[in-house]
C-alpha positions in Angstrom: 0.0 0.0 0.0 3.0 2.2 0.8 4.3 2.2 -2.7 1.2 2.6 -4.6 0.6 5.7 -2.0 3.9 7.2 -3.1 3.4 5.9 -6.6 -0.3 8.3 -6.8 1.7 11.4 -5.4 5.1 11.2 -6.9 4.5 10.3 -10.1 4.1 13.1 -12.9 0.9 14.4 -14.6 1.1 12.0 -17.2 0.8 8.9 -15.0 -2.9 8.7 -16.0 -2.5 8.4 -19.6 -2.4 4.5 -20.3 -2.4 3.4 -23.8 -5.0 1.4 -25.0 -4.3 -2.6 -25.5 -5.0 -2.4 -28.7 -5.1 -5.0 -31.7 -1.3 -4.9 -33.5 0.4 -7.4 -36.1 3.0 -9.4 -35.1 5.1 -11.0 -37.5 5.3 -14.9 -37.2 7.0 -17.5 -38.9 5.8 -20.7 -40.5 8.0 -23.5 -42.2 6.9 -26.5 -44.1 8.4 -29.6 -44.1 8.2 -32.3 -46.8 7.3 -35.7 -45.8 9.8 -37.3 -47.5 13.5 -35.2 -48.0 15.5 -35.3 -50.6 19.1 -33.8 -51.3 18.4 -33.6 -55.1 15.0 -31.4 -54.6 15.1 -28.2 -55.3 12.2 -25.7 -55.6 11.3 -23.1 -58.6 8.1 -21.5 -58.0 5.2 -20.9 -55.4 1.6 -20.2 -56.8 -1.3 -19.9 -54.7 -4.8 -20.5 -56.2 -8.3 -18.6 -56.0 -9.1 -21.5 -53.2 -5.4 -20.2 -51.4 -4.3 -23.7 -52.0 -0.3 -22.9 -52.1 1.8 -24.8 -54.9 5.1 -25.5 -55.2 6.8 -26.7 -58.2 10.3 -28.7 -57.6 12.0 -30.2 -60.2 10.8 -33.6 -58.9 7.3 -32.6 -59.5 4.1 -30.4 -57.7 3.7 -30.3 -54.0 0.6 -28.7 -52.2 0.1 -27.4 -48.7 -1.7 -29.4 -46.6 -2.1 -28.5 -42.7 2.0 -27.8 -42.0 2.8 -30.0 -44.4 4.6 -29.7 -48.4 3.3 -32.9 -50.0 3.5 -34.5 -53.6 0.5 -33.4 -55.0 -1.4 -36.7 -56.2 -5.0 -35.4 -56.4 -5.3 -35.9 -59.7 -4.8 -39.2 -60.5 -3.7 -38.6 -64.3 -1.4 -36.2 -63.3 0.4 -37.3 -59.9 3.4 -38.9 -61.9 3.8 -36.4 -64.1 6.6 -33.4 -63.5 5.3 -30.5 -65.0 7.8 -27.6 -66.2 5.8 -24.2 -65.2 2.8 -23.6 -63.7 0.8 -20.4 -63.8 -2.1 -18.9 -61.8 -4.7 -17.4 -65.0 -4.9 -13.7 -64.7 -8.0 -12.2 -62.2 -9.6 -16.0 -62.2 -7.0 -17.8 -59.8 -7.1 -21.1 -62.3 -4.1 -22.7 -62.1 -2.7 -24.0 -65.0 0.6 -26.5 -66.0 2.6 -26.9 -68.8 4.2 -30.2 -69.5 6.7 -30.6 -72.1 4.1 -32.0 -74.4 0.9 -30.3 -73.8 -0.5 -27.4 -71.3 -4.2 -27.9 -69.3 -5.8 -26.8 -66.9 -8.1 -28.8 -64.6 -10.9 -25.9 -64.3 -13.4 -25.2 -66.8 -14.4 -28.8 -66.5 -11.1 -29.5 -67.5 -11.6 -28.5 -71.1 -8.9 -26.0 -71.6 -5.5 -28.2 -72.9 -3.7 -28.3 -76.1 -0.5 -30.8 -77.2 2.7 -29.2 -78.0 5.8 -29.9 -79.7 8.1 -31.7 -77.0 10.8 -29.6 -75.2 10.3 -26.3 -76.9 8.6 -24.6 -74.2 9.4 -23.9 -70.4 7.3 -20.9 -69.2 3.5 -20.3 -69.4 1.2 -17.6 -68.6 -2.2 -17.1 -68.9 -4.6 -14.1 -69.3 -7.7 -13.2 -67.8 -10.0 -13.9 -71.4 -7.7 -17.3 -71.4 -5.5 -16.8 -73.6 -2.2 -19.1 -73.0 1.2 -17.8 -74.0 4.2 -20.2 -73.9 7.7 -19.4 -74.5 10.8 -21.3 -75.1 14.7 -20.2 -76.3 13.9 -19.1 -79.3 9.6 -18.9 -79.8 6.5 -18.1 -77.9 3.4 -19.4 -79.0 -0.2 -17.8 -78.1 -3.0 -20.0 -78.0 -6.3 -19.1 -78.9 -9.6 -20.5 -80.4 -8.1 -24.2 -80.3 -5.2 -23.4 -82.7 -1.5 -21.8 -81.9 -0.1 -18.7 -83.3 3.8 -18.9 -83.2 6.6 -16.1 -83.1 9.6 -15.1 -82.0 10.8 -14.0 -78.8 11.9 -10.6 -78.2 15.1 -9.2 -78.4 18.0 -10.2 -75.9 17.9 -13.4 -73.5 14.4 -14.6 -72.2 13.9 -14.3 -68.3 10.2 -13.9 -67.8 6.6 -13.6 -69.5 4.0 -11.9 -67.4 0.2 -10.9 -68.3 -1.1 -7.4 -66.8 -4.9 -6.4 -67.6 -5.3 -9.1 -70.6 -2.0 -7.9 -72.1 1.3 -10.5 -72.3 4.8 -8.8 -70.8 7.9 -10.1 -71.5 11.3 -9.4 -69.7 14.7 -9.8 -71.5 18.1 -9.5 -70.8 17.2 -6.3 -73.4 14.7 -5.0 -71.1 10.5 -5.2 -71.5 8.9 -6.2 -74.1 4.5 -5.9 -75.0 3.0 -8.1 -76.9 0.8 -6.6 -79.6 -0.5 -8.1 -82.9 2.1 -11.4 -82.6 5.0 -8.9 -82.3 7.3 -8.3 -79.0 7.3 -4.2 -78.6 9.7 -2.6 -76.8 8.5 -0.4 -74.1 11.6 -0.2 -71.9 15.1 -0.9 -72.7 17.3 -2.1 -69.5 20.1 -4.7 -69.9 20.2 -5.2 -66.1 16.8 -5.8 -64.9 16.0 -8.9 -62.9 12.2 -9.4 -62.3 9.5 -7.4 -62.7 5.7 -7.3 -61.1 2.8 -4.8 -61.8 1.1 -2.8 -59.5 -1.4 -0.4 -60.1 -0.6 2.2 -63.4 2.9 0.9 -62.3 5.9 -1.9 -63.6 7.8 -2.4 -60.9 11.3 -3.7 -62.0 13.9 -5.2 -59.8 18.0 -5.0 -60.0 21.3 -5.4 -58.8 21.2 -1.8 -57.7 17.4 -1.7 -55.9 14.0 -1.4 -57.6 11.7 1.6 -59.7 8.8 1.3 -61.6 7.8 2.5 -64.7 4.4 3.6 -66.2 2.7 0.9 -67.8 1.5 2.9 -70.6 4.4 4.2 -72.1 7.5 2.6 -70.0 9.0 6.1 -68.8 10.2 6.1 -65.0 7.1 6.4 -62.6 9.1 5.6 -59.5 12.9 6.7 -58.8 15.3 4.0 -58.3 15.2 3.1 -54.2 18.7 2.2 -53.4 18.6 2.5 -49.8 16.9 -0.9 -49.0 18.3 -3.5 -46.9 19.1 -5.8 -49.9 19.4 -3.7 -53.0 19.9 -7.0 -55.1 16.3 -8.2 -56.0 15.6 -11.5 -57.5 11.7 -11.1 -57.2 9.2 -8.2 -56.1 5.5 -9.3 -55.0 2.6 -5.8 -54.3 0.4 -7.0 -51.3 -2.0 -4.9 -49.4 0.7 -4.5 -46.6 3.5 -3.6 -49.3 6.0 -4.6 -51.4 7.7 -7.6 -51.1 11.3 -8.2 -52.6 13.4 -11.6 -52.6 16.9 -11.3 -52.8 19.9 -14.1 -51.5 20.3 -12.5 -48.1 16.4 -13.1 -47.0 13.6 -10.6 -47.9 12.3 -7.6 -46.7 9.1 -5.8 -47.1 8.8 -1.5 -47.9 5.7 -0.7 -45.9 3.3 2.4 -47.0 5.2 4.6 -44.3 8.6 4.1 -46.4 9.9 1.7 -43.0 11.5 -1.7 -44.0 10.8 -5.1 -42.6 14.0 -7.5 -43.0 13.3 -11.1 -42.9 16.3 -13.2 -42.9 18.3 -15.9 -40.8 16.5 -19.2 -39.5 14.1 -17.1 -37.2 12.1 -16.4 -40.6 13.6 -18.7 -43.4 14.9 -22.3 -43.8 17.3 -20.3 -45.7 18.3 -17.2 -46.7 17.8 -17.8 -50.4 14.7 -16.6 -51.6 13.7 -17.1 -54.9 9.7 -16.7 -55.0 7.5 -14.8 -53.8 3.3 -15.0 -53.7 0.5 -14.1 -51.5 -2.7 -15.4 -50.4 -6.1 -13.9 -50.1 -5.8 -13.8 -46.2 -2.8 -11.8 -46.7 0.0 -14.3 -45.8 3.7 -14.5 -47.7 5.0 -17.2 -48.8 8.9 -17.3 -49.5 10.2 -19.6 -51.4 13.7 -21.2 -51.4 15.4 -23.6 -52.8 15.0 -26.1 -50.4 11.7 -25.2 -48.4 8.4 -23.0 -48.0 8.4 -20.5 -45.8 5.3 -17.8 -44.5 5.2 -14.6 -43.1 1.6 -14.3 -41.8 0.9 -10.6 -39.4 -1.4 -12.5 -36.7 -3.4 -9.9 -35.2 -2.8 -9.8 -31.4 -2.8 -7.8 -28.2 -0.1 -7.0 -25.2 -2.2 -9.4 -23.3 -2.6 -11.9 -25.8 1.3 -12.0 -26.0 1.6 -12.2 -22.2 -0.4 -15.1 -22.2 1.7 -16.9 -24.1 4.8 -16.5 -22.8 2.9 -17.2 -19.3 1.9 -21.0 -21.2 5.4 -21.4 -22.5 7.5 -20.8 -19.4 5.1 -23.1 -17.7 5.2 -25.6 -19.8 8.7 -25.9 -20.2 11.3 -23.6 -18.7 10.5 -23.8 -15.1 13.7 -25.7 -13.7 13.4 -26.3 -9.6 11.7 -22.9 -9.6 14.3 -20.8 -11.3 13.4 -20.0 -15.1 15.5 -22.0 -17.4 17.3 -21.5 -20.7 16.7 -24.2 -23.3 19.6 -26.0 -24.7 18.4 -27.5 -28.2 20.9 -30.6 -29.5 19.5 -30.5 -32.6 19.7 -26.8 -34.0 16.3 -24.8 -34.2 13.9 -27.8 -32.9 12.4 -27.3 -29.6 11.3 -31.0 -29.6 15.0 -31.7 -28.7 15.2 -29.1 -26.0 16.7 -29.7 -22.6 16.5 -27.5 -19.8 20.1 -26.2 -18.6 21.6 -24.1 -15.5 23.2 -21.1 -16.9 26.1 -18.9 -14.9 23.0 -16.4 -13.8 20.1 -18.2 -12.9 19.0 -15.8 -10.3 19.2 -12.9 -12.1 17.4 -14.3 -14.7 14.7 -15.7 -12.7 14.0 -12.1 -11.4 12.9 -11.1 -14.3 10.4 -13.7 -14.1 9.5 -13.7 -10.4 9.0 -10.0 -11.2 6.5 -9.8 -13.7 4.4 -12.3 -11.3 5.0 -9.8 -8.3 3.4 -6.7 -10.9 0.7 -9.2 -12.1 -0.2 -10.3 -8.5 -0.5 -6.6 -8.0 -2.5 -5.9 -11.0 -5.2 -9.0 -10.8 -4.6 -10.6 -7.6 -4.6 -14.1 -9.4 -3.6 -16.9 -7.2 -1.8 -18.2 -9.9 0.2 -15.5 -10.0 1.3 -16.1 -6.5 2.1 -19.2 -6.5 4.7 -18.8 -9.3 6.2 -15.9 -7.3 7.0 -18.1 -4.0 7.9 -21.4 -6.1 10.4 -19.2 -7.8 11.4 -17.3 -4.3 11.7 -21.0 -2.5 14.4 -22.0 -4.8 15.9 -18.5 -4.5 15.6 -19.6 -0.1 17.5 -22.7 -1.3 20.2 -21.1 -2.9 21.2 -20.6 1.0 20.5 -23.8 2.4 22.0 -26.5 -0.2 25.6 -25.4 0.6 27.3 -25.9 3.7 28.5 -22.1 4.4 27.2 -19.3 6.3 25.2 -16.7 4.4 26.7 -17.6 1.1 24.1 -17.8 -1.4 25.4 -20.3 -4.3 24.5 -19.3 -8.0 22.9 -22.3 -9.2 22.1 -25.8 -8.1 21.5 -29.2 -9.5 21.1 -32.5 -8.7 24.3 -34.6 -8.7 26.4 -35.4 -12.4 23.9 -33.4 -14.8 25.9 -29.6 -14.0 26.3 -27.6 -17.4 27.5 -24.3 -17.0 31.4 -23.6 -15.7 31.7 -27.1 -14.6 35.5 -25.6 -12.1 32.5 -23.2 -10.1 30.7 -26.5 -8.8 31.2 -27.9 -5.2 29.7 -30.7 -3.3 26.6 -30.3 -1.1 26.5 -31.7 1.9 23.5 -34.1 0.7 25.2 -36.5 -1.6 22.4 -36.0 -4.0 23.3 -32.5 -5.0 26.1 -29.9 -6.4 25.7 -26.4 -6.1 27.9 -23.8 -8.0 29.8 -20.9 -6.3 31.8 -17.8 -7.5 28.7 -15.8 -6.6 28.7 -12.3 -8.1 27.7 -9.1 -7.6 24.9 -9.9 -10.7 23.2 -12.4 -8.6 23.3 -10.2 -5.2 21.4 -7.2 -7.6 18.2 -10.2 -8.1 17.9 -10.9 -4.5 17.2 -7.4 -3.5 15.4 -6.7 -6.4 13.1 -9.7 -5.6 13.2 -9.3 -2.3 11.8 -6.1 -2.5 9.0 -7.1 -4.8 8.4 -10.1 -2.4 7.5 -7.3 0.6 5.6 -5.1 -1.2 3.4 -7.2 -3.3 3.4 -11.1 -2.2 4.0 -11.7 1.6 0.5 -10.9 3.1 1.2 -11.9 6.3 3.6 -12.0 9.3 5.2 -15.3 8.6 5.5 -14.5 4.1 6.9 -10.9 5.3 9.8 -12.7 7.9 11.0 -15.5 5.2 11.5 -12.7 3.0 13.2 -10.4 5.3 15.3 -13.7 6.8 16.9 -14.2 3.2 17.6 -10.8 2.9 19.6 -10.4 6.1 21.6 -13.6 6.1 22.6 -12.7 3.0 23.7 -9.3 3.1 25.0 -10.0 7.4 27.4 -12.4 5.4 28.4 -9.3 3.2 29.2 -7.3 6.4 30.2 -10.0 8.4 33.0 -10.9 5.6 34.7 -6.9 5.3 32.1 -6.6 2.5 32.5 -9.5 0.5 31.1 -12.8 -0.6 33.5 -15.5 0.8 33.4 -19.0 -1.1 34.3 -22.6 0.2 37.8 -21.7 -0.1 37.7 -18.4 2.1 38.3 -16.1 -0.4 36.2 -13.4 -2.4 34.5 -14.4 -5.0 35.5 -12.5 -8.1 33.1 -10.2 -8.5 31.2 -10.2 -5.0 33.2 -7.5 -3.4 32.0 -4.1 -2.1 34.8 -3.1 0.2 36.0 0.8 0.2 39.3 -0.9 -0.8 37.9 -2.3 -3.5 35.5 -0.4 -5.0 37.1 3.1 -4.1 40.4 1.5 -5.9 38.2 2.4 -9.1 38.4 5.9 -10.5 35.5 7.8 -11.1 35.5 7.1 -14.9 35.5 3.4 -14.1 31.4 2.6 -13.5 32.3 -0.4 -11.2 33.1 2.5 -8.3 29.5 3.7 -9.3 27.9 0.4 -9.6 29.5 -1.6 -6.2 28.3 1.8 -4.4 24.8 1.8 -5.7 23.8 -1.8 -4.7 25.4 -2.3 -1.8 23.8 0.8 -0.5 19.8 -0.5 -2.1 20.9 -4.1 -0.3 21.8 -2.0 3.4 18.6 0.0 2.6 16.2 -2.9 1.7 17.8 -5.1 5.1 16.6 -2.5 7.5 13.4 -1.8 6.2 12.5 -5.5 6.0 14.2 -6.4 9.8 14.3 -2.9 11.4 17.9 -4.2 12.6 19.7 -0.4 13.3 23.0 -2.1 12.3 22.0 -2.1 8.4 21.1 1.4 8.7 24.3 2.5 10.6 26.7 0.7 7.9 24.7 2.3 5.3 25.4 5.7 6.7 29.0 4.7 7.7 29.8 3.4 4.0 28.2 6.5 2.2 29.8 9.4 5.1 33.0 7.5 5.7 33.8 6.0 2.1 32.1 8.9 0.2 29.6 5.5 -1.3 26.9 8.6 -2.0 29.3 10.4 -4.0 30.0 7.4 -5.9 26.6 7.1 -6.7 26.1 10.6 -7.8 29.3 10.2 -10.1 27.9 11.4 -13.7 27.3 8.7 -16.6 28.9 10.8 -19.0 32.3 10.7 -17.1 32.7 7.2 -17.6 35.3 6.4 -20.3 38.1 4.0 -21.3 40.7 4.1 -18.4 43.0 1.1 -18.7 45.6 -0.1 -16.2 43.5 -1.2 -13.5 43.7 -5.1 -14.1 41.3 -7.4 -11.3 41.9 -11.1 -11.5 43.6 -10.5 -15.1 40.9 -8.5 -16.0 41.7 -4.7 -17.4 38.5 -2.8 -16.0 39.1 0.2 -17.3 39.9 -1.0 -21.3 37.0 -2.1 -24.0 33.5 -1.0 -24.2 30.1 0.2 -22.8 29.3 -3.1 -20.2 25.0 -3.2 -20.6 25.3 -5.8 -18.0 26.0 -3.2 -15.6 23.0 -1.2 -17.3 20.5 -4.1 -16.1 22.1 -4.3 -12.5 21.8 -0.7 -12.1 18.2 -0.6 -13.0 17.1 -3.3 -11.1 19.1 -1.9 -8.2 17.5 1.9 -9.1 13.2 0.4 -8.3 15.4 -1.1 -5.0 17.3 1.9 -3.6 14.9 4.9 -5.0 11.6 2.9 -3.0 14.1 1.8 0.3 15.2 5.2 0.4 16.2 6.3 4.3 14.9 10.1 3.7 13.1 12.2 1.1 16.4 13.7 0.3 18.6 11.0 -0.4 15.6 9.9 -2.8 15.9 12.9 -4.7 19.8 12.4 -5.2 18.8 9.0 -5.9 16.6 10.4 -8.6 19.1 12.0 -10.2 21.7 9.3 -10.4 18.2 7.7 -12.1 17.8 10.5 -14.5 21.3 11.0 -15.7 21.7 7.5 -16.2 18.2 6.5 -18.1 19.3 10.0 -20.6 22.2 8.1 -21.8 20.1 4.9 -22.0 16.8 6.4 -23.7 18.4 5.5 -27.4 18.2 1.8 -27.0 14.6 2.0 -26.3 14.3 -0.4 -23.2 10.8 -0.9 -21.9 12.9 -1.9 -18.1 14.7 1.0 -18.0 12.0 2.8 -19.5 9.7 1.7 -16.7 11.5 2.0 -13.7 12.8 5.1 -14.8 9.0 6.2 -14.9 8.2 4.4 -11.3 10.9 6.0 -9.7 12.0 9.9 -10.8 9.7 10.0 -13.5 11.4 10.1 -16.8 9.6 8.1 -19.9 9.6 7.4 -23.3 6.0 6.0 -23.7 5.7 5.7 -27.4 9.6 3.6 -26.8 8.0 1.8 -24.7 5.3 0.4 -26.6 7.0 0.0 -29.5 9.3 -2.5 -27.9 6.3 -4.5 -26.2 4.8 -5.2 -29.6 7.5 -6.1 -31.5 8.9 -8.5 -29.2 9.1 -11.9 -31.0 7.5 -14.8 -30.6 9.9 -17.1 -31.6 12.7 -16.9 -29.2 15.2 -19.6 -30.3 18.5 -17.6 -30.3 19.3 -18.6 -34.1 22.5 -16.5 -36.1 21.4 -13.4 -37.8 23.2 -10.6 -39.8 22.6 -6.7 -40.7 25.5 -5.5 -41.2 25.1 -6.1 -45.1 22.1 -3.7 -45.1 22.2 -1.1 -47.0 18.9 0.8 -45.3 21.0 1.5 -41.9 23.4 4.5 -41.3 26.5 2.5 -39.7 28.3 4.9 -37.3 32.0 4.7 -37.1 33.9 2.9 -34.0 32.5 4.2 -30.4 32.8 3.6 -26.2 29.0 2.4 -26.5 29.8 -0.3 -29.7 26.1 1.3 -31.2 27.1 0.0 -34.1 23.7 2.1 -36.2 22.2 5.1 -35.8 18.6 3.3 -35.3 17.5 0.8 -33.0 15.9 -2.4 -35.8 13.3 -3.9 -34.3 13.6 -6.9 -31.8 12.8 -9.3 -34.3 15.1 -8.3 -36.7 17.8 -8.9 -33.7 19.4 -11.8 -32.6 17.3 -12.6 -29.2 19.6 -11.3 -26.2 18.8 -10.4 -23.0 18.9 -7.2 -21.6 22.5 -7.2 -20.9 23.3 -7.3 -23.9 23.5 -4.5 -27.3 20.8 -3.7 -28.8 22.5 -1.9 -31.4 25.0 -5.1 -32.1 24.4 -6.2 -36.1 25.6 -9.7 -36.1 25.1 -12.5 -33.6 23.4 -15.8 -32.3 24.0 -19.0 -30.9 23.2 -21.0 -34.3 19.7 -21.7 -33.1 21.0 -23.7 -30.2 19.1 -22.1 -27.0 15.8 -20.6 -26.7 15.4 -17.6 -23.9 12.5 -17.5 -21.9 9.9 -14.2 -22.5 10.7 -13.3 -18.4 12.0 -10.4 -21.1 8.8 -9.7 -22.3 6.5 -10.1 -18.9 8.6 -8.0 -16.7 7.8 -5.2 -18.6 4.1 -6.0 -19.7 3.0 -6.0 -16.2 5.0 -3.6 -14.6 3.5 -1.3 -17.2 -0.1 -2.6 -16.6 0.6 -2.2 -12.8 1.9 1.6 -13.3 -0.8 2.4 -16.0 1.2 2.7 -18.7 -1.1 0.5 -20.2 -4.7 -0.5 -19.9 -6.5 -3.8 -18.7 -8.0 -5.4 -21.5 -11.5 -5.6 -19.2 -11.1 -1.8 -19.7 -11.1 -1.0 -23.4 
């Protein structure tokens, strides 16, 4: 009641605006698989019938969608061993039609529509809307009409394509494009470097080596000026759809919405492979992309925040929930989560608290029991972290049971049950989750006096072992941990410009904070005081963002501290430390220098567009980027299986030059054109992945949902 009491008073005017839940698109992917594989297949065209029955022609014959499925089409008994050489979808009608290398048919109109032709002359067909058919081969095209065959030569230059547009046959040439008119190939636009074209509207659209333009269909003059500035400028195929246009190249495909914005779609997130060389669309609106060795759609499912939320809420549930803590999947084989395995990772409990936190705010917002209950399984394992080794106050990273550790296998020691390991080397990144969710505990889940004490007992053994040790975390072998340290020594041995002397200062001052509001003990409070007057730890907080630099020669453990980049895993410690420190705060006034420290930090942050940051920067001294915010929540992916991509070939993005913060682009792409990181990760980093071999959570997505449903930021969807 306390925070949502300070929350009403201290938050600015705009704390009432909430932003409707309303319906978006979200891009998903879908890949079909044939039943049976083959190393020789490979596919040449996707057509899509008035019924949207999607067909692929391989050069081992037709295969149809069916369900998830690419099958051999057999429907038609005459025709399932036959391997025709083009298909074609008839102009305004949706027929489809094949050509064989002896005759073309069709099997609408009753089946009626077919003629015999001379064997192996002819490999492309098109048809027009009054059914005219229009063949072509190396040297001819023939035009069918009234049951006889009209035949002439091809146009000048090598034959790429023939196309009909509004009854009319196109044809496109290593020349340029060509109109046929009265048996005769007329030139309407000469350009020896053109690689598809498509039609839309008044318009040709023509694709290059260089980028697309279009040209007026009625006299073939430039309608549209050459776009060069598209993420793959080298276009094998361009597709109009309602949403925009399509373009295939060999590094994936994007689409050039109405507003001018790109959408890239490339890497095994989107594509079985980057290849695409087809493109078509249905009447629902979905993609397909086709590549040489499998189908692939882009469908925009409409959806809400909520929606979202509730599936990630499903699929942590159903499979990354490892003795409480949320679990990274380990996939053996690449990119199929039917071979995933659940896997302890170096940072367990700061993972976890992004999860245990977005049940906290959802508890808060609905009250669920549900919600609840995933809070204390997830604290109970955090209670463990404590009681499976055999020290004082030490909290261990990780456990497991005996023989099945994966991460750093050196950081494991024996418990003292025989049946379990648990892993040391605790760091200062795991101290930052338990205040953070220890704080969330007290304020939102322990409704009584027994909830509130196991809270507030995991809190002070852990951070009475910090004082107790000089300000350390002490492992099995009686030394600091690496990175568990918050002496003065220590952290003061750090120059200003050096954002550990910052960062140590900051959350050991939130943990001394959060350990006497929870116990009332007066001897967290008095270090507190003695560590900020004594040491100058409020200074340290206070130090400005923009001060830290490169400073190298202060080597820890073989480490240089001071040399390389930006560290955004320091960003996400800070953070979470910030909602801990700025809402434990021992006076009104050190909660405005608090703010402050907030403010000047979340400035230099705001770029990258982080719904946490964004969040708790609101929550705490008010600063926002709401329209960020959103942005982010919606186009966080579904599909979360950390798979390789690449940007840094794009030719839409302004690359900036070598920097301290590595933002390698002047804009921040979208999260699904990303690889999937966490947040203490780049943003702005091109290249990356894992080859598909782990799948994160969503804890990345829920966090912020319902921390921005609990402050407002957004609505309930009961409420629109």
């Amino acid at each position: 009641m306390k925070l949502l009491l300070f929350l009403l008073f201290a938050l600015p005017s705009f704390a009432q605006v909430t932003e409707p839940d309303t319906t978006f698109y979200q891009p998903i992917s879908l890949k079909y698989t044939t039943t049976e594989a083959s190393e020789d297949r490979l596919f040449r065209k996707v057509a899509v019938n008035y019924d949207d029955i999607v067909y692929v022609l391989a050069n081992d014959g037709l295969y149809r969608v069916l369900d998830d499925q690419l099958i051999c089409d057999i429907s038609y008994r005459p025709l399932a061993d036959k391997i025709p050489v083009d298909i074609s979808i008839q102009e305004e009608t949706g027929y489809l039609y094949y050509l064989y290398p002896d005759q073309f048919l069709t099997n609408a109109y009753a089946g009626k529509p077919y003629a015999p032709l001379p064997e192996g002359n002819y490999s492309k067909l098109a048809v027009n809307r009054d059914g005219l058919v229009l063949v072509a081969g190396k040297k001819h095209t023939a035009l069918y009409h009234d049951g006889s065959w009209t035949e002439f030569l091809n146009p000048l230059g090598e034959l790429q394509s023939i196309h009909c547009y509004q009854g009319l046959f196109y044809a496109l040439t290593s020349r340029g494009v060509f109109r046929l008119a009265n048996d005769l190939w007329e030139p309407i636009h000469t350009a020896p470097s053109v690689n598809c074209l498509t039609f839309r509207d008044d318009e040709i659209l023509l694709g290059t080596e260089t980028g697309y333009y279009g040209i007026s269909v009625a006299d073939g003059k430039v309608s549209t000026p050459m776009v060069v500035r598209a993420p793959v400028p080298q276009i094998s195929q361009l597709l109009p759809t309602a949403s925009g246009l399509w373009a295939a190249t060999q590094a994936g495909a994007f689409l050039h919405q109405a507003d001018s914005s790109f959408r890239y779609f490339a890497s095994r997130r989107w594509l079985d492979q980057d290849e695409v060389i087809d493109l078509a669309t249905d009447s629902e609106g979905n993609t397909f992309l086709l590549a040489p060795t499998g189908l692939n759609q882009i469908t925009f499912k409409p959806i809400t925040l909520a929606k979202k939320a509730q599936f990630f809420e499903k699929k942590i549930r159903q499979r990354h929930i490892r003795y409480g803590f949320i679990a990274e999947l380990r996939l053996a084989k690449p990119g199929d989560i039917t071979s995933a395995e659940m896997i302890d990772t170096d940072n367990d409990g700061l993972w976890s608290a992004f999860y245990l936190g977005s049940q906290a705010y959802r508890y808060a917002v609905t009250e669920e029991v549900k919600a609840k209950r995933n809070a204390w399984e997830a604290f109970e394992a955090y209670e463990r972290l404590l009681s499976v080794n055999q020290l004082e106050g030490f909290p261990s990273r990780t456990f497991e049971r005996k023989g099945y550790k994966v991460s750093n296998p050196d950081r494991w020691r024996d418990s003292s049950d025989p049946a379990w390991e648990w892993k040391g080397h605790t760091s200062s990144d795991e101290f930052v989750a338990y205040i953070y969710v220890a704080s969330l505990m007290d304020e939102f889940l322990a409704e009584n006096t027994e909830e509130k004490q196991r809270v507030a007992d995991f809190i002070d053994t852990i951070v009475s072992h910090i004082i107790d040790n000089d300000y350390y975390f002490v492992d099995i072998d009686g030394k600091p941990t690496t990175w568990g340290r918050w002496n003065p020594e220590y952290i003061n041995w750090y120059p200003p410009t050096i954002r550990d002397r910052r960062l140590g200062s900051l959350t050991l001052i939130a943990g001394l904070q959060l350990a006497y509001d929870l116990t009332g003990k007066e001897r967290f409070k008095t270090e507190a005081y003695r560590m900020m007057d004594k040491y100058g730890y409020l200074n340290n907080i206070e130090i400005d963002m923009n001060t830290i630099a490169p400073t190298p020669g202060y080597v820890h453990e073989g480490h240089d501290m001071g040399s390389g980049s930006w560290n955004h895993s320091d960003d996400e410690m800070a953070f979470l430390t910030y909602w801990v420190i700025h809402h434990h705060a021992f006076s009104e006034e050190l909660r405005q220098k608090y703010e402050q420290a907030i403010r000047n930090h979340w400035e230099i942050e705001r770029p990258e567009k982080n719904p946490v940051w964004n969040l708790i920067s609101y929550a705490t001294e008010g600063s926002f980027d709401r329209e960020a915010t959103i942005w982010a929540l919606r186009d966080f992916p579904l599909d979360l299986v950390r798979y390789d991509t690449q940007n840094s070939h794009r030719q839409d993005l302004t690359q900036l030059a070598p920097n301290f913060r590595k933002q390698e682009t002047g804009e921040l792409l979208p999260a699904a054109e990303r690889q999937i990181m966490r947040y203490n990760a780049n943003p702005f980093r091109m290249d990356g992945g894992y080859g598909g071999r782990y799948e994160l959570t969503g804890a990345e997505y829920l966090l912020p949902y319902w921390m921005a449903r609990y402050l407002n930021v957004i609505n309930s969807p009961k409420d629109l």
